[in-house]
Backbone as JSON Lines, residues from 0, in Angstrom:
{"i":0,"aa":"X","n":[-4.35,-32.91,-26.64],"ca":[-3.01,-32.42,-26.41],"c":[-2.52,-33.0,-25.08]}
{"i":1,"aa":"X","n":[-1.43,-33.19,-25.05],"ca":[-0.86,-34.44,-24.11],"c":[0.37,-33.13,-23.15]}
{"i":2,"aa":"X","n":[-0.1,-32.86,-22.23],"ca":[0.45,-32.06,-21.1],"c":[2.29,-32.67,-20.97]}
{"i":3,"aa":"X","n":[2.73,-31.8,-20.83],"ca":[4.25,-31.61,-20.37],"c":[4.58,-31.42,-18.99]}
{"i":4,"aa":"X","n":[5.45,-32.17,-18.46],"ca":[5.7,-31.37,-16.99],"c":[6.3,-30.15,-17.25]}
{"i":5,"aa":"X","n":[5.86,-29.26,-15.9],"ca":[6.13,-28.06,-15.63],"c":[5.79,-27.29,-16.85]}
{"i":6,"aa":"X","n":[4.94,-27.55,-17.57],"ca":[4.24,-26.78,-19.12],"c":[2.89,-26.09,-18.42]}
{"i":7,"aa":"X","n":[2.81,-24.99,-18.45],"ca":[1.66,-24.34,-18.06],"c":[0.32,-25.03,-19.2]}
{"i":8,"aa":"X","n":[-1.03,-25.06,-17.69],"ca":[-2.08,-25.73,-18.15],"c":[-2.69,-24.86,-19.57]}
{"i":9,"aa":"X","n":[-3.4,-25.46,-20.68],"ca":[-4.38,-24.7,-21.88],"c":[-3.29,-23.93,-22.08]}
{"i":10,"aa":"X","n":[-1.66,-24.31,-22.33],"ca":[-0.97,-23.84,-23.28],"c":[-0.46,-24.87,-24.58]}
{"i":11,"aa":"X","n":[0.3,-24.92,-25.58],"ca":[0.59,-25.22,-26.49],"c":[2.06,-25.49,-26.36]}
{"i":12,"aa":"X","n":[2.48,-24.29,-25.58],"ca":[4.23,-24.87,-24.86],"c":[4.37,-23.2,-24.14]}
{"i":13,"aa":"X","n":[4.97,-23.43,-23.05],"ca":[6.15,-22.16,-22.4],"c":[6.19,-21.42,-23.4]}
{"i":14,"aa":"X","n":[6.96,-21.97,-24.28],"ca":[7.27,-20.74,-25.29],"c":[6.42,-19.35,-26.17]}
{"i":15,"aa":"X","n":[5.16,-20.29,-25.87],"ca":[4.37,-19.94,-26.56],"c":[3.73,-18.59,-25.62]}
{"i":16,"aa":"X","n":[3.45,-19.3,-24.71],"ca":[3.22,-18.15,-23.31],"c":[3.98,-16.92,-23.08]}
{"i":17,"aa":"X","n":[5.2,-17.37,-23.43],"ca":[6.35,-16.01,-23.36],"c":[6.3,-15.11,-24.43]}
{"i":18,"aa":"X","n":[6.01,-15.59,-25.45],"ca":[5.56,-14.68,-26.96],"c":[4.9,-13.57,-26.9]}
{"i":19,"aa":"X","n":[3.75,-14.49,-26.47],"ca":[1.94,-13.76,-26.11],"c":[2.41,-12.9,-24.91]}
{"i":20,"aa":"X","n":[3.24,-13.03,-23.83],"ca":[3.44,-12.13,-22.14],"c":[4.3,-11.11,-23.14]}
{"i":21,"aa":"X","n":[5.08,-11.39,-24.57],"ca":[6.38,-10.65,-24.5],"c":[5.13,-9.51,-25.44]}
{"i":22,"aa":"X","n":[4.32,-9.64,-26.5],"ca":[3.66,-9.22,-27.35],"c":[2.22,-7.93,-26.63]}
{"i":23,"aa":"X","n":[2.23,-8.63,-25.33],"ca":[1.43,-7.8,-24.42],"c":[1.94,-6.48,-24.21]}
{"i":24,"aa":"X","n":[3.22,-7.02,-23.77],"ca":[4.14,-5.64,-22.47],"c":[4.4,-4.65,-23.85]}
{"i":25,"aa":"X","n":[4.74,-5.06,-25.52],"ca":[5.52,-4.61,-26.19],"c":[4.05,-2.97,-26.42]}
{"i":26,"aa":"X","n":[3.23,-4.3,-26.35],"ca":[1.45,-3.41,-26.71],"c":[1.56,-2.26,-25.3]}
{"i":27,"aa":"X","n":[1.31,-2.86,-24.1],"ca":[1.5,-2.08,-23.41],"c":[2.22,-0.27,-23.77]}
{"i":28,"aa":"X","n":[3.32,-0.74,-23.39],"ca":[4.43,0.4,-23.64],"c":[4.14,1.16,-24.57]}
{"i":29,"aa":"X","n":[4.08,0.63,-26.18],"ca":[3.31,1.6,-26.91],"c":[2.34,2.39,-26.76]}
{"i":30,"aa":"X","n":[1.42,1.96,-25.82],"ca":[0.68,2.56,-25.52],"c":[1.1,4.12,-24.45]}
{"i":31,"aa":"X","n":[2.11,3.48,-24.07],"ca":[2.88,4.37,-23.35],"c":[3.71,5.15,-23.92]}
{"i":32,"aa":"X","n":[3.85,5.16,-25.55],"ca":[5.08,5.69,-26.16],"c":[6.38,5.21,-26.58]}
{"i":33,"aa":"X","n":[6.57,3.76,-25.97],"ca":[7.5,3.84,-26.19],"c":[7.16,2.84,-27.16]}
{"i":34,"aa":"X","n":[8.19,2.84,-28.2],"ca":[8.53,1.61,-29.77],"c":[9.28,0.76,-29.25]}
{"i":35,"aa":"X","n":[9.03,-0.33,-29.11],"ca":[10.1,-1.32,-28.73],"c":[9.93,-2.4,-29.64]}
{"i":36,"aa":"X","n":[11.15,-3.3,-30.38],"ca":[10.95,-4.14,-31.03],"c":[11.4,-5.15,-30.41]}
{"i":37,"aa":"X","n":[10.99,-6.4,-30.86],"ca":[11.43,-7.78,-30.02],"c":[12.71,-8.15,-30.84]}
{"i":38,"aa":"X","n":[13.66,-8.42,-29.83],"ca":[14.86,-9.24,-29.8],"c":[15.94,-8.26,-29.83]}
{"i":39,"aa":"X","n":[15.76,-7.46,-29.17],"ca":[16.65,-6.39,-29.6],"c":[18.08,-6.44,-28.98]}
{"i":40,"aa":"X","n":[18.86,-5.94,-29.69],"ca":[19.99,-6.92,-29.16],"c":[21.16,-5.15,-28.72]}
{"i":41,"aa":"X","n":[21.62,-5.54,-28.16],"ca":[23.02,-4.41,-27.29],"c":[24.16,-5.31,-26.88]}
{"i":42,"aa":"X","n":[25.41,-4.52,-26.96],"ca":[26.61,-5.28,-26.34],"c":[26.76,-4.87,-25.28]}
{"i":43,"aa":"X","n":[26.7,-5.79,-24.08],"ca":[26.93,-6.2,-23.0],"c":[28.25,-6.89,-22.55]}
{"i":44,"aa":"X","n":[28.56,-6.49,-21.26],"ca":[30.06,-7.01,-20.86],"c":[30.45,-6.06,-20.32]}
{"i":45,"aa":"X","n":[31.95,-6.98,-19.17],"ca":[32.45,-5.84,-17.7],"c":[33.3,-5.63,-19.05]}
{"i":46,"aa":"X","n":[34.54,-6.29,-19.09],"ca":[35.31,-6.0,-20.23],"c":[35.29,-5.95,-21.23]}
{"i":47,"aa":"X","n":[35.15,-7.62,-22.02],"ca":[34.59,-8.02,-23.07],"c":[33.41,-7.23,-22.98]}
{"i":48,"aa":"X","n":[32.69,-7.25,-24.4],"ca":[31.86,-7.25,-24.82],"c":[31.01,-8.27,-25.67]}
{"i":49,"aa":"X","n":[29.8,-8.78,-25.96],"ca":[28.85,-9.41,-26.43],"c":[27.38,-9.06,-26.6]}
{"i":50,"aa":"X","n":[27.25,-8.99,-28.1],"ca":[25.79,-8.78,-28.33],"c":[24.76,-9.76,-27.4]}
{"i":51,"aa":"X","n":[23.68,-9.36,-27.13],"ca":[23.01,-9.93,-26.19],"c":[21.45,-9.5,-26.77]}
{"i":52,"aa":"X","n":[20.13,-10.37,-26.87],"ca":[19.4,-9.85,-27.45],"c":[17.98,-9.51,-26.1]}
{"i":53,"aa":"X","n":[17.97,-8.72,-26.19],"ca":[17.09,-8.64,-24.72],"c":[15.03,-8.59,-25.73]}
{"i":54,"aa":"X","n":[14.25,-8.99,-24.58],"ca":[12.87,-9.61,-25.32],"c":[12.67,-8.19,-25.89]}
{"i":55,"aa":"X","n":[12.66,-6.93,-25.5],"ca":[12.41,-5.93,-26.33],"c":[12.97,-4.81,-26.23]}
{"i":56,"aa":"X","n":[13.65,-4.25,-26.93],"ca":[14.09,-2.55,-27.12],"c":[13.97,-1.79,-27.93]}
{"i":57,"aa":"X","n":[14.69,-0.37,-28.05],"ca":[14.84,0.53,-28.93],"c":[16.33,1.33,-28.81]}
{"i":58,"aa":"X","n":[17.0,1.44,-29.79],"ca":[18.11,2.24,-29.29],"c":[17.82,4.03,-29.85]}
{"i":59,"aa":"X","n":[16.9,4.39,-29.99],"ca":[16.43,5.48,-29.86],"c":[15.85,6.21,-28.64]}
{"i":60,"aa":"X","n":[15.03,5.58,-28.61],"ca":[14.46,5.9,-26.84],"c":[15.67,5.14,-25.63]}
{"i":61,"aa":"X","n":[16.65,4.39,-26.28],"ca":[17.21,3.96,-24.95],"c":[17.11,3.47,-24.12]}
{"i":62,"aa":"X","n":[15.6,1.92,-24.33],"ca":[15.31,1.09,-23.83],"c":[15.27,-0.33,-23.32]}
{"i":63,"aa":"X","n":[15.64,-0.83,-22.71],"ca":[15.66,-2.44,-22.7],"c":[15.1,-2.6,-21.92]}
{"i":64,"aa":"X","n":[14.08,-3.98,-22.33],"ca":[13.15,-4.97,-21.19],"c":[13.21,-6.34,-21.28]}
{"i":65,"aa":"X","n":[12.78,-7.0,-20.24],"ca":[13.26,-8.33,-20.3],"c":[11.56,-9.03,-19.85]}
{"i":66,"aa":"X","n":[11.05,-9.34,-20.05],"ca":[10.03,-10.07,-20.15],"c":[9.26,-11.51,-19.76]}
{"i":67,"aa":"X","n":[9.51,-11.78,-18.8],"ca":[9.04,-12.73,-17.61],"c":[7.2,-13.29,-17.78]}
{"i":68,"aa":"X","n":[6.8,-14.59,-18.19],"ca":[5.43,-14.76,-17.53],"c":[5.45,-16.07,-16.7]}
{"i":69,"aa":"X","n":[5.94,-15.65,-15.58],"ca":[6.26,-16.83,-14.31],"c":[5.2,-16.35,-13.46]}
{"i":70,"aa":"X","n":[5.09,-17.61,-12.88],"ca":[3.59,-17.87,-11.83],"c":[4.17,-18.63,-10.86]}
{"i":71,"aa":"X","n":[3.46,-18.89,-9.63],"ca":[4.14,-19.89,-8.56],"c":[3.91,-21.1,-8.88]}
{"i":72,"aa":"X","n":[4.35,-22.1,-8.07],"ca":[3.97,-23.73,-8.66],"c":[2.99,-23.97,-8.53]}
{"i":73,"aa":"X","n":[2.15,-25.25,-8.81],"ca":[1.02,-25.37,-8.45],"c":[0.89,-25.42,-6.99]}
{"i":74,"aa":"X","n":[1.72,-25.79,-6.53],"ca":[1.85,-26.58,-4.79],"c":[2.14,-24.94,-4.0]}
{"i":75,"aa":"X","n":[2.12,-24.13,-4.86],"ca":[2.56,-22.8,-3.99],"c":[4.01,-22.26,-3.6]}
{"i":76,"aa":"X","n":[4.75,-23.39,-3.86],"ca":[6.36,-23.23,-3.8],"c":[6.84,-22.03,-4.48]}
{"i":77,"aa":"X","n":[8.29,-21.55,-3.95],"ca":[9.07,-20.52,-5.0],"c":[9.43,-21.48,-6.27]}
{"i":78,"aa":"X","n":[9.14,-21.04,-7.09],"ca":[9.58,-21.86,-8.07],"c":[11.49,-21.26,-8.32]}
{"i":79,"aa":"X","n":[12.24,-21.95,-8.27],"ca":[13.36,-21.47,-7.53],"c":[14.25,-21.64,-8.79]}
{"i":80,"aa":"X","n":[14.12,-22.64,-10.01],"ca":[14.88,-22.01,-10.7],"c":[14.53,-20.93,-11.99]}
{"i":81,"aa":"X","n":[12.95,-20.49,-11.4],"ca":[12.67,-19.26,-12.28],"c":[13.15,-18.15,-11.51]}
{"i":82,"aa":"X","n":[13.58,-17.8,-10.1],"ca":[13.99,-17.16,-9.62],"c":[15.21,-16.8,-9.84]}
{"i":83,"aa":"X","n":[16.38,-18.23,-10.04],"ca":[17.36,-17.78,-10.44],"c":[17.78,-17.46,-11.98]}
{"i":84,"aa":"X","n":[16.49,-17.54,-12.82],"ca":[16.63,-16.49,-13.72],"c":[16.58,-15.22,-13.71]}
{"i":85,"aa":"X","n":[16.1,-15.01,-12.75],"ca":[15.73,-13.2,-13.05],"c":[16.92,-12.75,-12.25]}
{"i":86,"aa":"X","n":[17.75,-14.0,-11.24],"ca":[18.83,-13.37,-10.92],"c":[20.17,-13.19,-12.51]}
{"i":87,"aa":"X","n":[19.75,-14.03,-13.29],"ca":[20.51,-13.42,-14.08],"c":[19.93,-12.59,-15.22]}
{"i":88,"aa":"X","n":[18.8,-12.01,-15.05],"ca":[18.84,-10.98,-15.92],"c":[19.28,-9.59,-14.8]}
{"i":89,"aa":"X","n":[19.42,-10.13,-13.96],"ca":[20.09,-8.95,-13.48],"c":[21.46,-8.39,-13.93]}
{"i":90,"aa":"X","n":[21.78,-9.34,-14.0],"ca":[23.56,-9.7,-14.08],"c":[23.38,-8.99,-15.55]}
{"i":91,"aa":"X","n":[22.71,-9.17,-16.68],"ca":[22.46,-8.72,-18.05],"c":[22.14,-7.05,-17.83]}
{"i":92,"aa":"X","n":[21.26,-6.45,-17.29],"ca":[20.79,-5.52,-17.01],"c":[22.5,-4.54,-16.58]}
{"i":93,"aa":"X","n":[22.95,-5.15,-15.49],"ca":[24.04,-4.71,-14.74],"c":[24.96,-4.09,-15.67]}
{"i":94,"aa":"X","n":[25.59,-4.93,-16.67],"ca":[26.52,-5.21,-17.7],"c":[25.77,-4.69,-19.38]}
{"i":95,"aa":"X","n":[24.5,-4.14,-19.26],"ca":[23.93,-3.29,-19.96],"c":[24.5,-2.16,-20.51]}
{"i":96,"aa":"X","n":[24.35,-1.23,-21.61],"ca":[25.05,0.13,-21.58],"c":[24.42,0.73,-20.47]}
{"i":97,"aa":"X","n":[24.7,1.41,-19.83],"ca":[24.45,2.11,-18.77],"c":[23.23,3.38,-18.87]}
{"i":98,"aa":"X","n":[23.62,4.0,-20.08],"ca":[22.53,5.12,-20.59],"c":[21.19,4.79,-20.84]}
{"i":99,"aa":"X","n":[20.58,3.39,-20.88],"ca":[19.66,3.04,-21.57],"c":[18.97,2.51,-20.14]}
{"i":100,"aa":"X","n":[17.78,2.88,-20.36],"ca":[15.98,2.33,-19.09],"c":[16.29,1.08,-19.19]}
{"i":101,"aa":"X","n":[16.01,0.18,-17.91],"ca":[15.85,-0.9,-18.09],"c":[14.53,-1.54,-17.19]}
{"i":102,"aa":"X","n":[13.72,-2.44,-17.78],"ca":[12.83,-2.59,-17.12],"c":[12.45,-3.8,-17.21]}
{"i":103,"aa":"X","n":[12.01,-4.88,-15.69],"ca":[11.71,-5.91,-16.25],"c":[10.05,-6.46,-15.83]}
{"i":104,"aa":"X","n":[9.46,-6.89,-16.7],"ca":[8.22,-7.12,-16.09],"c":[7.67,-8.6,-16.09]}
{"i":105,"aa":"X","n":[7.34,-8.82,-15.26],"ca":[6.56,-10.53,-14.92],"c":[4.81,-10.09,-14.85]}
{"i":106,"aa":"X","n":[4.85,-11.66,-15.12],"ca":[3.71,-11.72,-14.89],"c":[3.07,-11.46,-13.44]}
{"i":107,"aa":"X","n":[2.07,-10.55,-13.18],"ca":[1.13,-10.82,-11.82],"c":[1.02,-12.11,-11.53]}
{"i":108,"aa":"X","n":[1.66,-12.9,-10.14],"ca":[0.96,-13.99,-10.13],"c":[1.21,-14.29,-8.26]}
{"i":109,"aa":"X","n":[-0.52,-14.28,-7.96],"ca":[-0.22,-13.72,-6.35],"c":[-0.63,-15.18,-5.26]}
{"i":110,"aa":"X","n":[-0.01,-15.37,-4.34],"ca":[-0.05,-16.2,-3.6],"c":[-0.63,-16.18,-2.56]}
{"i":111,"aa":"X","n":[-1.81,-16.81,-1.92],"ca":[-2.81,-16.19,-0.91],"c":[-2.13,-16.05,0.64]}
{"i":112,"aa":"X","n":[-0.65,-16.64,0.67],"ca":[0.48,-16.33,1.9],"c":[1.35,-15.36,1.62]}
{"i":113,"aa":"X","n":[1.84,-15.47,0.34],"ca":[3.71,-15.22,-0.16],"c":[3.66,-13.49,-0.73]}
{"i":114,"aa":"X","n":[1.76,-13.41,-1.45],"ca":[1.69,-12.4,-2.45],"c":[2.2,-12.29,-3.55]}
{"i":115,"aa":"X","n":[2.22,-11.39,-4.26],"ca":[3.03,-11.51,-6.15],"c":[4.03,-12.09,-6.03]}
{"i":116,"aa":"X","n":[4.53,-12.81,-7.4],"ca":[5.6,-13.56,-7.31],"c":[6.53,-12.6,-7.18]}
{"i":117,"aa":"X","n":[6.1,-11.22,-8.13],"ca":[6.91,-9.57,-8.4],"c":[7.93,-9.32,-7.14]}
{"i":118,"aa":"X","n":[6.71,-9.15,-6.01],"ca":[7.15,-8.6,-5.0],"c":[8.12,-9.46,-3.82]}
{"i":119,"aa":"X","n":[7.56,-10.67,-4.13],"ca":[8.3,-11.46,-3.31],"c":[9.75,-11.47,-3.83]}
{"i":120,"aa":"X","n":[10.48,-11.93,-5.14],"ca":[11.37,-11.33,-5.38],"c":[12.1,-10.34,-5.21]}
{"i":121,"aa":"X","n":[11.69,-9.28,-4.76],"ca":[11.95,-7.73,-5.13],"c":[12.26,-7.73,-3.33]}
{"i":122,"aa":"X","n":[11.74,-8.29,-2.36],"ca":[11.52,-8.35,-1.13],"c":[12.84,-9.43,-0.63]}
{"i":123,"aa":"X","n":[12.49,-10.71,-1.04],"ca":[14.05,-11.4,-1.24],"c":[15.7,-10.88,-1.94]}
{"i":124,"aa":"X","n":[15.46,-10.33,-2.55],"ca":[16.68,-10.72,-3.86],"c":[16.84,-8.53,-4.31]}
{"i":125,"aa":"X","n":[16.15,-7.73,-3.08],"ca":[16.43,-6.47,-3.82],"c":[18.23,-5.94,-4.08]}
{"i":126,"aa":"X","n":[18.76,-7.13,-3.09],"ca":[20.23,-6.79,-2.89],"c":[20.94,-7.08,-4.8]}
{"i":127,"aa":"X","n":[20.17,-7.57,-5.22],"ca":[21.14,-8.09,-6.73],"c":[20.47,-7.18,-7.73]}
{"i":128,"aa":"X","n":[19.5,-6.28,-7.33],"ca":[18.73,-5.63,-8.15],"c":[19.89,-4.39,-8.59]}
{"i":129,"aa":"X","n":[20.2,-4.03,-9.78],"ca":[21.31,-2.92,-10.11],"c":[20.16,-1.86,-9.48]}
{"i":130,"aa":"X","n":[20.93,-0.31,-9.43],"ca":[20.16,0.96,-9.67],"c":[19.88,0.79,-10.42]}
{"i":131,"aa":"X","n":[18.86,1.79,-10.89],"ca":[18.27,1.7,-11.92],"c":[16.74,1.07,-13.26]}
{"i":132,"aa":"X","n":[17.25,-0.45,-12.13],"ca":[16.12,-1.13,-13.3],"c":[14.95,-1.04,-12.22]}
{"i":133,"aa":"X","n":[13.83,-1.06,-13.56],"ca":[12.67,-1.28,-12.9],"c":[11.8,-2.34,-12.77]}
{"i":134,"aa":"X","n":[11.25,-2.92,-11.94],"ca":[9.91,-3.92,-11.58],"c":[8.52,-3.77,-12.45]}
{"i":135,"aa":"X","n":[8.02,-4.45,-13.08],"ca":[6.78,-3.76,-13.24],"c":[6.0,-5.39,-13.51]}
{"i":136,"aa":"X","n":[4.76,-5.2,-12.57],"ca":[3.75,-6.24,-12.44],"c":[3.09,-5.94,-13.53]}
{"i":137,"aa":"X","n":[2.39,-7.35,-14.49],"ca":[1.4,-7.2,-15.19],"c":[0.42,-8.37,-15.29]}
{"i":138,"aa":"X","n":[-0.85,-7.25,-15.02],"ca":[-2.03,-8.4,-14.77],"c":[-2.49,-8.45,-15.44]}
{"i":139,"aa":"X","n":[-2.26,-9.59,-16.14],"ca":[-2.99,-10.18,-17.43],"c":[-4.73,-10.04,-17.54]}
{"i":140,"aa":"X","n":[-5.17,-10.42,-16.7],"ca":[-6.74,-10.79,-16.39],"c":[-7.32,-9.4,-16.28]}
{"i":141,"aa":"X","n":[-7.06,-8.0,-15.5],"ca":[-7.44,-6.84,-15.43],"c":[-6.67,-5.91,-16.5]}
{"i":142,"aa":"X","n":[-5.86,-6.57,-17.01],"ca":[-5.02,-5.86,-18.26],"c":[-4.71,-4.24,-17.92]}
{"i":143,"aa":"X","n":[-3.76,-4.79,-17.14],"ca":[-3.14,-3.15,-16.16],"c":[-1.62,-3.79,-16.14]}
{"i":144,"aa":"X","n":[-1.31,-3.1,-15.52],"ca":[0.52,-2.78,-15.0],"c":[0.72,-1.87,-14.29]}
{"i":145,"aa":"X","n":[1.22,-2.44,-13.41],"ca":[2.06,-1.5,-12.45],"c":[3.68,-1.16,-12.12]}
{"i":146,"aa":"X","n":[4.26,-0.73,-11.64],"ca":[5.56,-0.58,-11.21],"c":[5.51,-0.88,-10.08]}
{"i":147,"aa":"X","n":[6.05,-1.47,-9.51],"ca":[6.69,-2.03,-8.0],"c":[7.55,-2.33,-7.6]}
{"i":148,"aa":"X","n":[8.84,-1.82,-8.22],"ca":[10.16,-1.49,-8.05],"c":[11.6,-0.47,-8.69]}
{"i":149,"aa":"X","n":[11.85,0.18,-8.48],"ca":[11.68,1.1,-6.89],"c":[10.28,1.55,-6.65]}
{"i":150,"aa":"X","n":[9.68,1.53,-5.4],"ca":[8.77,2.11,-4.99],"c":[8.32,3.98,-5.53]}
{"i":151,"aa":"X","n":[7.7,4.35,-5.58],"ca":[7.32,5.38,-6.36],"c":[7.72,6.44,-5.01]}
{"i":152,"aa":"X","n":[8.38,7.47,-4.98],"ca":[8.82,8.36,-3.99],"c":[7.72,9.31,-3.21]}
């Protein structure tokens, strides 16, 4: 198999990675109760409106999540235009129905200067973060999750 730039190593493609990160969190949560199905879609918009399909929800429980498995570069850099994705799932989240959880979770992926990619975000960029949504780290390798945004009171 013949490597891609910027294709994560002993994968098959990105996409494929995001499936398996989206198929984890969905396992997760259940485990937690909640049913969430993939692609679940809500109308979103300040004025307009537009269906929008977010990686997993329920409109019973009143859930949406958005589903991230980003890591730093190899070189240790912010990888900067995965960053300015999650600035726009903010913008999605924002423009969300309002009644419904929103939660987004990345992958654990920690930097021996910078720390989680989670937190470094959350530490940079908490100004674009709506009320409301939540952070949640997941470590693939110890197969846990945490929340790490908002901080737990």
């Amino acid at each position: 198999m013949q490597q891609k730039p910027n294709q994560r190593l002993d994968s098959v493609s990105n996409s494929h990675v995001g499936k398996d990160f989206e198929l984890t969190v969905q396992n997760f949560f259940a485990g937690q109760g909640l049913h969430l199905k993939r692609g679940h879609a809500v109308e979103v918009g300040l004025r307009k409106k537009k269906l929008h399909a977010f990686d997993l929800g329920c409109d019973q429980q009143k859930v949406l999540v958005e589903c991230k498995a980003y890591r730093w570069t190899a070189g240790g850099n912010d990888p900067s235009a995965k960053m300015t994705t999650l600035n726009q799932e903010m913008l999605y989240f924002l423009v969300a129905p309002e009644d419904y959880r929103k939660i987004l979770c990345i992958e654990k992926s920690v930097h021996p200067r910078k720390g989680s990619l989670g937190r470094h975000y959350v530490r940079l960029k908490s100004h674009l973060i709506p009320d409301g949504v939540e952070f949640w780290e997941f470590d693939l390798e110890a197969e846990t999750a945490e929340k790490i945004y908002p901080e737990s009171e």
